[in-house]
Z-matrix of the N, CA and C atoms (Angstrom, degrees):
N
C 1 1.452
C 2 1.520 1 107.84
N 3 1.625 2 112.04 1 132.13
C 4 1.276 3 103.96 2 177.29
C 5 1.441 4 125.81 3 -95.43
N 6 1.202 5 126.74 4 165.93
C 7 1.772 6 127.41 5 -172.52
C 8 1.644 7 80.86 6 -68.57
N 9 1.885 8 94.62 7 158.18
C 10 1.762 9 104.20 8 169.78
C 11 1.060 10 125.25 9 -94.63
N 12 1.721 11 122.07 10 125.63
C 13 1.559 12 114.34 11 179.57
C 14 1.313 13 118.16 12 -79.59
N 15 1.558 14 88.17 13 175.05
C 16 1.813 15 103.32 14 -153.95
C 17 1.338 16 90.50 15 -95.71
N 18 1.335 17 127.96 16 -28.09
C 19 1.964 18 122.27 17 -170.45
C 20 1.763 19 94.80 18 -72.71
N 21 1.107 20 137.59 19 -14.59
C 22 1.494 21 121.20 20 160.06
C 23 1.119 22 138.78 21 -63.07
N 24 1.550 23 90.70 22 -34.00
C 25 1.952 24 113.33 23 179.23
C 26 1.733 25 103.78 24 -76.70
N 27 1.416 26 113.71 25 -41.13
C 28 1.607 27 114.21 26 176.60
C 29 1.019 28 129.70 27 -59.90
N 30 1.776 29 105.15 28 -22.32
C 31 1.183 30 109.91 29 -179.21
C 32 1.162 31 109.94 30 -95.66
N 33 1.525 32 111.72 31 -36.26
C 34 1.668 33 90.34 32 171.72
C 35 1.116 34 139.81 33 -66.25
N 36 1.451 35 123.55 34 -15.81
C 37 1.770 36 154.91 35 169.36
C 38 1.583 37 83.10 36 -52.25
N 39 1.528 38 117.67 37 -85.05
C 40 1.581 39 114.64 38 165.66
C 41 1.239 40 130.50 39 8.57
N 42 1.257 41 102.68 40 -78.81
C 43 1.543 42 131.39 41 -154.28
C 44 1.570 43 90.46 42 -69.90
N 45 1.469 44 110.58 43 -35.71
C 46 2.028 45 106.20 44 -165.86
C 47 1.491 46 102.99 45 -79.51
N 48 1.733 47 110.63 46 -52.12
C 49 1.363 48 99.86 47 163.73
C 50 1.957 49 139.97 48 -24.75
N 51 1.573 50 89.19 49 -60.98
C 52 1.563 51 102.20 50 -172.34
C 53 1.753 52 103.63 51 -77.29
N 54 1.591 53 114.90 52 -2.41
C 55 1.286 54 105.99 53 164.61
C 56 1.428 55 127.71 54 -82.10
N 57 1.088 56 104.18 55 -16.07
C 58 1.697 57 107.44 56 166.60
C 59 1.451 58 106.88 57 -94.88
N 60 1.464 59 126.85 58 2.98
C 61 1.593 60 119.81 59 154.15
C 62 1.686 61 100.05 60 96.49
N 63 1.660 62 90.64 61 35.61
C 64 1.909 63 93.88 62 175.18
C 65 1.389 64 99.19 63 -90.66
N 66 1.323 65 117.86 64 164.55
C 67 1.828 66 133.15 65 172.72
C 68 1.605 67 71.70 66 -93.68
N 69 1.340 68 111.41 67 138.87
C 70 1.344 69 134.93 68 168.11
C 71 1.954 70 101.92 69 -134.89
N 72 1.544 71 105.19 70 143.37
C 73 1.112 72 130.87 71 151.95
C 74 1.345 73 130.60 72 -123.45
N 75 1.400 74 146.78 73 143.44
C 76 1.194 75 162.40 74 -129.33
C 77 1.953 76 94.59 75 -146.49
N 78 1.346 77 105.80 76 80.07
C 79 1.614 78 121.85 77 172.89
C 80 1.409 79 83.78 78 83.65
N 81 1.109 80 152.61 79 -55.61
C 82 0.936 81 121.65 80 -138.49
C 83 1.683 82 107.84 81 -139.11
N 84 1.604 83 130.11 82 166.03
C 85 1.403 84 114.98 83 -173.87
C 86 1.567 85 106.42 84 -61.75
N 87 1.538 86 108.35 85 154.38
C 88 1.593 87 115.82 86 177.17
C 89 1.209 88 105.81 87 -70.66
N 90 1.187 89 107.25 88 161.32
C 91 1.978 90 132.38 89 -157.51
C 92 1.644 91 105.75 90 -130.02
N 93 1.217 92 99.74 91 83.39
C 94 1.652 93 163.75 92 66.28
C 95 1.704 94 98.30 93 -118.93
N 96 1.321 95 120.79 94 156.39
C 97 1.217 96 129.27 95 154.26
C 98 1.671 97 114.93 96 -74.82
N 99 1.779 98 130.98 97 82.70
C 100 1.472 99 99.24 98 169.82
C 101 1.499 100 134.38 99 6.85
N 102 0.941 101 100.81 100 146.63
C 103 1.594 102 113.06 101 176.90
C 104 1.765 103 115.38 102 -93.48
N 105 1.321 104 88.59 103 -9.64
C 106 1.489 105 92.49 104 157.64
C 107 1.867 106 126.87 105 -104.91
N 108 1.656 107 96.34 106 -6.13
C 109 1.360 108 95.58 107 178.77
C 110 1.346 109 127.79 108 58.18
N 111 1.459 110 94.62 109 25.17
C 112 1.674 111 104.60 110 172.56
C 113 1.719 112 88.53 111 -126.82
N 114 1.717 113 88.60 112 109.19
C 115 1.766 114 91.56 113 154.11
C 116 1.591 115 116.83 114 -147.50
N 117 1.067 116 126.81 115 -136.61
C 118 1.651 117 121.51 116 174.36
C 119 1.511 118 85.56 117 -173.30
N 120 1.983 119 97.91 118 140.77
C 121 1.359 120 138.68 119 170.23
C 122 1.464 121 137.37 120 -96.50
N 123 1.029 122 117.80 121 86.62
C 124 1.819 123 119.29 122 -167.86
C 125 1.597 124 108.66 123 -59.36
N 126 1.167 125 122.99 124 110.48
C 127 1.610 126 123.90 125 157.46
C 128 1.483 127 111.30 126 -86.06
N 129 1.500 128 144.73 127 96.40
C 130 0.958 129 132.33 128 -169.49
C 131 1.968 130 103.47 129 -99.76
N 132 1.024 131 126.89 130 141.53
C 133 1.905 132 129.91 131 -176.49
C 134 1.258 133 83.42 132 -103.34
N 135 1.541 134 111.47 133 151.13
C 136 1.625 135 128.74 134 -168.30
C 137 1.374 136 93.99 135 -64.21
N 138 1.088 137 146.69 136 -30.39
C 139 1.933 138 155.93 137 -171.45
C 140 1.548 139 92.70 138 77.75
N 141 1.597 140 98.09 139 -145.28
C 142 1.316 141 102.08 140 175.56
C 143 1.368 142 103.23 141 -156.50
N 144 1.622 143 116.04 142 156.90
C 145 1.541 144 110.00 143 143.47
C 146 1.292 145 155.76 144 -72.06
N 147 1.454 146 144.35 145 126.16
C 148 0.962 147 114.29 146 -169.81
C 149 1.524 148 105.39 147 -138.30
N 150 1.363 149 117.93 148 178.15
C 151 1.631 150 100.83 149 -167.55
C 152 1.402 151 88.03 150 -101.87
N 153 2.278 152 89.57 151 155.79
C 154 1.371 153 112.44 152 153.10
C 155 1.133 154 128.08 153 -65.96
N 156 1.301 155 122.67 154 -39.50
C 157 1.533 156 97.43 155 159.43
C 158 1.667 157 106.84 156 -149.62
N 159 1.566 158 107.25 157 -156.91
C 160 1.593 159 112.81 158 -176.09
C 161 1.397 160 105.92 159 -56.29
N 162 1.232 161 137.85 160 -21.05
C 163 1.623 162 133.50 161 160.40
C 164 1.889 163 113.50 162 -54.11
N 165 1.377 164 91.70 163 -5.31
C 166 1.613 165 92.74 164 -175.18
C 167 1.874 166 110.82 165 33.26
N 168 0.885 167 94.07 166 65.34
C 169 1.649 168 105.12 167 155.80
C 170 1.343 169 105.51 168 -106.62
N 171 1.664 170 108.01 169 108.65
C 172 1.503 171 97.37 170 173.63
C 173 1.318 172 139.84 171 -109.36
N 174 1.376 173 108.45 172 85.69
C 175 1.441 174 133.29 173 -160.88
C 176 1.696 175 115.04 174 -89.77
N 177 1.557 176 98.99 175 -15.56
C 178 1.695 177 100.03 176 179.52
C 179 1.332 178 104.10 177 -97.80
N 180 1.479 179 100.47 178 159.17
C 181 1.704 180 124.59 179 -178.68
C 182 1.379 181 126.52 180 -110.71
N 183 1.441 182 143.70 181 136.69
C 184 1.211 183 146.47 182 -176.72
C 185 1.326 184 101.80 183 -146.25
N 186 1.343 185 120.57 184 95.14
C 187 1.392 186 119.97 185 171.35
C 188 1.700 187 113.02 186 -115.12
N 189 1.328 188 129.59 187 138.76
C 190 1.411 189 127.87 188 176.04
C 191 1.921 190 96.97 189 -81.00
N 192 1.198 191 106.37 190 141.17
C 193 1.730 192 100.79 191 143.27
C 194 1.502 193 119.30 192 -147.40
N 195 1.342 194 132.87 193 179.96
C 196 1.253 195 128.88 194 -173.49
C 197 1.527 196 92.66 195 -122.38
N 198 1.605 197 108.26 196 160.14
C 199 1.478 198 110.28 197 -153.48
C 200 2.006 199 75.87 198 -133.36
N 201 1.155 200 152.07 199 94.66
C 202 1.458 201 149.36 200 176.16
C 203 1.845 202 110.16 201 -78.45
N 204 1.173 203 104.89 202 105.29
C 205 1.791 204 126.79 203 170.25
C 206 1.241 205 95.22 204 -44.10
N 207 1.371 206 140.37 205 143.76
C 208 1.227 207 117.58 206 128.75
C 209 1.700 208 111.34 207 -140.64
N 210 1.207 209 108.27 208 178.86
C 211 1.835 210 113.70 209 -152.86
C 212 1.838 211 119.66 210 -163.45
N 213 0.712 212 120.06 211 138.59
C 214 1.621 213 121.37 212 -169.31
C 215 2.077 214 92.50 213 -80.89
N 216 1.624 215 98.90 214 -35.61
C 217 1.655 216 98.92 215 175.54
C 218 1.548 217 95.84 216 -128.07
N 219 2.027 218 87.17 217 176.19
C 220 1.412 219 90.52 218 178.49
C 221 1.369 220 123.08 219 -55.05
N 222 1.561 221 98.55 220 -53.49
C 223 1.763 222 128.23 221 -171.86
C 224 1.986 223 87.98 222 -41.26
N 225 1.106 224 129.77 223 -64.19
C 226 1.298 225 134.50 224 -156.57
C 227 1.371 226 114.54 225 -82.35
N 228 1.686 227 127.44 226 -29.11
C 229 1.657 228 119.54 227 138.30
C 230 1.094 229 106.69 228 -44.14
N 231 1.617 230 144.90 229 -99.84
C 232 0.617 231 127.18 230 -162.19
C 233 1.619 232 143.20 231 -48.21
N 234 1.363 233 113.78 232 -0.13
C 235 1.162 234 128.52 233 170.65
C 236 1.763 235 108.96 234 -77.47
N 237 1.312 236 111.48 235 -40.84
C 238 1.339 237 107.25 236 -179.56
C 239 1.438 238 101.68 237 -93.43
N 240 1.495 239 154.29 238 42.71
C 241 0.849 240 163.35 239 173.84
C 242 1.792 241 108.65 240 -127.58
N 243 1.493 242 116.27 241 -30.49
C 244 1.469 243 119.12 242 142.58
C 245 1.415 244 123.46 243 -66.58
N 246 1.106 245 123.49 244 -28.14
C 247 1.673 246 132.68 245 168.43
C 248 1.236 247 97.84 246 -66.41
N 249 1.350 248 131.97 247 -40.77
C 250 1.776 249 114.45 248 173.84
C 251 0.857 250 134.33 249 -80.87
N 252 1.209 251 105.50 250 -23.44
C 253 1.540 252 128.92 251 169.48
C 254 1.576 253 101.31 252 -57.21
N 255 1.259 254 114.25 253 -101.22
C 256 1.267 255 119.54 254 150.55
C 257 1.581 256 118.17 255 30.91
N 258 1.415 257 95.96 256 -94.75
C 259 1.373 258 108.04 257 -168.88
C 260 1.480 259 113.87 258 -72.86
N 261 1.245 260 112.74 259 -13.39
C 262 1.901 261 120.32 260 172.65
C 263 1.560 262 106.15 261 -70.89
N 264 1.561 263 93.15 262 -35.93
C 265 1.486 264 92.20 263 -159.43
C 266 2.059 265 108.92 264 -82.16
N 267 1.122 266 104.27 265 1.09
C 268 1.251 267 121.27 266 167.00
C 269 1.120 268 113.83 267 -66.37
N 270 1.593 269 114.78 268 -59.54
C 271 1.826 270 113.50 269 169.10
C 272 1.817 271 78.52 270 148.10
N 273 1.377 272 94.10 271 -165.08
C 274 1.993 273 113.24 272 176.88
C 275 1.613 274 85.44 273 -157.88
N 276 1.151 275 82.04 274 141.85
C 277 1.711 276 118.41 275 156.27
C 278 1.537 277 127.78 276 -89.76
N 279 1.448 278 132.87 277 82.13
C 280 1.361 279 135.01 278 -162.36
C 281 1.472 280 97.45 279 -105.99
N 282 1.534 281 121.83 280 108.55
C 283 0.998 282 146.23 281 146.31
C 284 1.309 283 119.63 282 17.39
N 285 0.911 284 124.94 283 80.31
C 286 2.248 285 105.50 284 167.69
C 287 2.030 286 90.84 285 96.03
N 288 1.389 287 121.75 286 -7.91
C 289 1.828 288 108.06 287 173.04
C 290 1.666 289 112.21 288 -147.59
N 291 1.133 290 100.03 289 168.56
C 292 1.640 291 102.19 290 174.59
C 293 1.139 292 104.59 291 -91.99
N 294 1.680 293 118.89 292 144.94
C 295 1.238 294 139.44 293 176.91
C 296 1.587 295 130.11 294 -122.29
N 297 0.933 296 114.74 295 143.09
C 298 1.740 297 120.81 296 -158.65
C 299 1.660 298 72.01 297 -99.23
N 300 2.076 299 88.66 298 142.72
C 301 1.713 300 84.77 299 162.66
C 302 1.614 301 108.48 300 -71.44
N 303 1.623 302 104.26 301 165.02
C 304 1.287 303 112.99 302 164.19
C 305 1.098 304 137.00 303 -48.00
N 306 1.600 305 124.01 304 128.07
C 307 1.281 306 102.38 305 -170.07
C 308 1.705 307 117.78 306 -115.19
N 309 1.416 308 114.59 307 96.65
C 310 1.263 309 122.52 308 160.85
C 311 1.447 310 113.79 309 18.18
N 312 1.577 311 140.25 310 117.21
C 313 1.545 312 148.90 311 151.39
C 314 1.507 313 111.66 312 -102.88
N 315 0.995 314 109.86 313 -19.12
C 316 1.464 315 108.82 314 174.51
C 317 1.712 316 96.88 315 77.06
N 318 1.603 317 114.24 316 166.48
C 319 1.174 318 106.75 317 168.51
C 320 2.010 319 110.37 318 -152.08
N 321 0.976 320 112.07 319 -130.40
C 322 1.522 321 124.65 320 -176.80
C 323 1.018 322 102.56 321 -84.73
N 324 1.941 323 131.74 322 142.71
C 325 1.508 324 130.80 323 142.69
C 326 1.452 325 114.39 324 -14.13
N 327 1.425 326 122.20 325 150.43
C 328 1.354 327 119.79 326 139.17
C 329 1.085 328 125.59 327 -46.45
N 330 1.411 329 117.53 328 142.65
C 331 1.556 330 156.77 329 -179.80
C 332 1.239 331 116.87 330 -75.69
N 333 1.200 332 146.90 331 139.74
C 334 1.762 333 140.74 332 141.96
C 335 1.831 334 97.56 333 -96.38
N 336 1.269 335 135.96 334 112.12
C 337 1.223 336 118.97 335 146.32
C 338 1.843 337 119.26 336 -81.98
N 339 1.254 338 111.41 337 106.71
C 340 0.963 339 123.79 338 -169.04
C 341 1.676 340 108.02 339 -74.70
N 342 1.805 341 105.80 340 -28.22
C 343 1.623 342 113.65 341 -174.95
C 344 1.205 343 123.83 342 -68.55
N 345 1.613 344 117.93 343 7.40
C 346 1.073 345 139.99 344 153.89
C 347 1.619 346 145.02 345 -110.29
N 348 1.391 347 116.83 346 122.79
C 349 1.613 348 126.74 347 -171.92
C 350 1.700 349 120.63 348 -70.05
N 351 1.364 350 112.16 349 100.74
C 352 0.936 351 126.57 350 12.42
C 353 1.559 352 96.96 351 -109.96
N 354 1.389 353 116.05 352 174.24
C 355 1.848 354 110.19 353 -164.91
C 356 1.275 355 122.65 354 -52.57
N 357 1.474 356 117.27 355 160.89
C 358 1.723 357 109.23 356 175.55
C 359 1.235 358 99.28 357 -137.28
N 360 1.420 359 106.22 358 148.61
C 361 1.913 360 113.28 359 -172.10
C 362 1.473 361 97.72 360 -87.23
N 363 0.860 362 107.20 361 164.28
C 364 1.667 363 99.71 362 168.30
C 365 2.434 364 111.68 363 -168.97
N 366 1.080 365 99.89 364 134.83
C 367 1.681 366 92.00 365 179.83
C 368 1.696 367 88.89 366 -120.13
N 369 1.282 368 117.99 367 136.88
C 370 1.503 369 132.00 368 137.12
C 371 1.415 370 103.96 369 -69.63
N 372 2.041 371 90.39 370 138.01
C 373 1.633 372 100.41 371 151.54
C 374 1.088 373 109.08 372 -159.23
N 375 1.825 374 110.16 373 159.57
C 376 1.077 375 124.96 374 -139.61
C 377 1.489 376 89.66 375 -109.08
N 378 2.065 377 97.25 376 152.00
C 379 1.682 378 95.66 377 162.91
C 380 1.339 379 87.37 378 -154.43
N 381 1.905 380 95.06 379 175.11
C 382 1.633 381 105.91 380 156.15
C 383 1.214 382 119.89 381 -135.66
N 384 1.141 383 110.07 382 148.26
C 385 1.802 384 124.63 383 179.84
C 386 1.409 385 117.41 384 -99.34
N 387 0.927 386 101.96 385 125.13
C 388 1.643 387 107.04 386 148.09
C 389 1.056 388 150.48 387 -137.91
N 390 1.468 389 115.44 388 162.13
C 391 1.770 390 96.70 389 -165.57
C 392 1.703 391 103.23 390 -143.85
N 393 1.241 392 113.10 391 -153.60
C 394 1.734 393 113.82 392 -161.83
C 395 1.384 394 91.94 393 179.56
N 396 0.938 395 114.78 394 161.25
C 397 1.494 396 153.73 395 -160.37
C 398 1.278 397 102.02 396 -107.57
């Protein structure tokens, strides 16, 4: 039995996002940028394995990732930051295991990045996944 990968869980985080009709990127902004410049960015951390039980077979998953709002205004970050919400709070579908919905970490105030023309608001937030075999 093999340990569980993390590119299943990203993608399914993915897959829930772009079901409510978000521009999603994977590390990095999506390719085209909307023309409205409202989309959201998956940072997924490799997680880890850990076992189901004292047989230590370790077939279950716990990975953190951050889900990044972003918005030309505040009102409209935070609008696509209810779209993640939203669509997390629906659950994910991870390929080949069962998955606990995500569970909310909350993260930092909104942002102004000003080092960009013209600026974009943007909030990271945090969750965790898990899954099972």
């Amino acid at each position: 039995m093999s340990a569980p990968g993390v590119l299943v869980h990203r993608d399914a985080v993915v897959e829930a996002l772009e079901a409510v009709h978000l521009a999603v990127g994977k590390g990095i902004a999506p390719d085209p940028v909307p023309d409205s410049a409202m989309y959201a960015v998956v940072y997924m951390s490799p997680g880890r394995s850990v076992p189901e039980s004292l047989a230590d077979r370790r077939t279950d998953f716990d990975g953190l990732f951050q889900v990044t709002a972003v918005g030309p205004t505040e009102e409209q970050c935070l609008w696509v930051a209810d779209k993640v919400r939203t669509a997390l709070h629906a659950g994910v579908q991870v390929a080949g295991r069962a998955a606990w919905r995500p569970e909310e970490l909350g993260g930092p105030p909104l942002i102004r990045d000003d080092d960009v023309t013209p600026p974009l608001w943007f909030v990271p937030i945090q969750f965790m996944i898990r899954s099972t075999s």
